[in-house]
DOVO-438253 format. One line per field, with one value per residue (C-alpha): residue number from 1; residue in three letters; z, y, x. Coordinates in Angstrom, 1 decimal. Example, Ala and Ser with C-alpha at 12.3 -4.5 7.8 and 13.67 -1.06 7.14 Angstrom:
BEGIN
i	c(1_2)
aa	c(ALA_SER)
c3	c(7.8_7.1)
c2	c(-4.5_-1.1)
c1	c(12.3_13.7)
% end
This chain:
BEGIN
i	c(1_2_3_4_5_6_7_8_9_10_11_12_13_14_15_16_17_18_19_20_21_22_23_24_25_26_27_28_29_30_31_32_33_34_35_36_37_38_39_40_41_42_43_44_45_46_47_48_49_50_51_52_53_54_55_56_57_58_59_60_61_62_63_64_65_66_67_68_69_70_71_72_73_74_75_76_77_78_79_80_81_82_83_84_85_86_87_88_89_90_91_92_93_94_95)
aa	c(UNK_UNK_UNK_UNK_UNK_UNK_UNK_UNK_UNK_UNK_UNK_UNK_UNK_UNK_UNK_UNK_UNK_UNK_UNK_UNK_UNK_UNK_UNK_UNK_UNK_UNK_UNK_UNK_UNK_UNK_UNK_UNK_UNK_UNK_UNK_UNK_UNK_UNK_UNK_UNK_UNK_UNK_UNK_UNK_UNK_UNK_UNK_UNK_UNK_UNK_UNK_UNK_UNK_UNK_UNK_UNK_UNK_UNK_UNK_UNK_UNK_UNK_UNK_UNK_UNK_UNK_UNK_UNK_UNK_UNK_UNK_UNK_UNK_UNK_UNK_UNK_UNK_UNK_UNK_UNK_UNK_UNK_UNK_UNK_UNK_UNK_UNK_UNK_UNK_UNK_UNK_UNK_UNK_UNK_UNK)
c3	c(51.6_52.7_50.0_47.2_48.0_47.8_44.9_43.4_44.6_42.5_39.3_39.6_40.7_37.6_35.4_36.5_36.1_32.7_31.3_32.1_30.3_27.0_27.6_27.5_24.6_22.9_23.2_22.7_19.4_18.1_19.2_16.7_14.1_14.1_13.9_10.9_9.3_9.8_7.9_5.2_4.6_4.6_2.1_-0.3_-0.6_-1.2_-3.9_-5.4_-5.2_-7.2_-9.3_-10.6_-11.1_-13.4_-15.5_-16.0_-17.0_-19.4_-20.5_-21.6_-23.3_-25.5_-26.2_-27.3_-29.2_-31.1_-31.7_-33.0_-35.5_-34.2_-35.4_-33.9_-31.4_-27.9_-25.5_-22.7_-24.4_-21.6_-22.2_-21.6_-24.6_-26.4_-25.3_-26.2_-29.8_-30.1_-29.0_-31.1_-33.8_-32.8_-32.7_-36.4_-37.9_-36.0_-35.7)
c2	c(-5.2_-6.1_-8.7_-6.8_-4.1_-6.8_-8.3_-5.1_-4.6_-7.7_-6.8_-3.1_-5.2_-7.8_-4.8_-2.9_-6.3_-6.4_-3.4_-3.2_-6.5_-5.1_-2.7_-4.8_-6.4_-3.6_-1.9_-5.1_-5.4_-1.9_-2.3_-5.4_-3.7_-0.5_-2.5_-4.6_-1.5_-0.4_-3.6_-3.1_0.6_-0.5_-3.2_-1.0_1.7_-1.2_-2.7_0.1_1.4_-1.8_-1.2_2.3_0.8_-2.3_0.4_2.4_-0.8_-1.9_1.7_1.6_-1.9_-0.4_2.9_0.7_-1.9_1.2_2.6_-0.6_-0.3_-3.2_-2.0_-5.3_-4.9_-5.2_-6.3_-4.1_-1.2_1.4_4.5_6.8_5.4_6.0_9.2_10.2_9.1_10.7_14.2_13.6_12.9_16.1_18.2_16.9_18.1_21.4_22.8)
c1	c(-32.0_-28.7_-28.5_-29.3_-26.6_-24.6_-25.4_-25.1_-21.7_-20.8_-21.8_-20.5_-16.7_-17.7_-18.5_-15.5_-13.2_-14.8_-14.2_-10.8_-10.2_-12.0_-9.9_-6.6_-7.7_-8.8_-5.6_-3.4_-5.6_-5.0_-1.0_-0.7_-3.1_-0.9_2.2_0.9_-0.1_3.8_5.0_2.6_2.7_6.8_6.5_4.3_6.8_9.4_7.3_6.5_10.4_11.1_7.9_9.5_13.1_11.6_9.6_12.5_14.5_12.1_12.0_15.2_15.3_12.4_14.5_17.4_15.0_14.1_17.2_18.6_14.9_12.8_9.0_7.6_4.9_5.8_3.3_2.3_4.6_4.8_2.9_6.1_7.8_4.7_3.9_7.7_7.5_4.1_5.7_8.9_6.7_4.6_8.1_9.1_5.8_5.4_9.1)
% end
């Protein structure tokens, strides 16, 4: 009888030992997830900062393409230009 008290003694210590360890990892895991989620959510809002300021560059090259009266295509022509000439077009018919 003595034995098995024992033995159960040792697993409760080997469950107790391993739980904590899970536990460590677990939380070590999350720490490094969290901070990776940090750099990425970081390096999103900088792409998509340099995302807005390329868009409004090529904006204005197509603004100035038309002013100067290129009526080539341009591929990938932003919608916003579009969308502009559409309403200015709009505005000239229904003053």
């Amino acid at each position: 009888m003595e034995q098995t008290h024992q033995k159960a003694r040792y697993v409760k210590a080997y469950d107790t030992f391993y739980d904590s360890k899970m536990t460590e990892a677990h939380g070590f895991a999350i720490s490094c997830l969290l901070q990776r989620h940090k750099e990425l959510q970081e390096e999103a809002a900088t792409i998509k900062l340099r995302m807005a300021t390329i868009q409004v560059d090529v904006e204005g090259i197509e603004r100035v393409l038309d002013s100067l009266g290129y009526e080539g295509e341009l591929p990938n022509r932003s919608c916003r230009t579009d969308c502009a000439v559409l309403s200015e077009r709009a505005s000239r018919l229904h003053p």
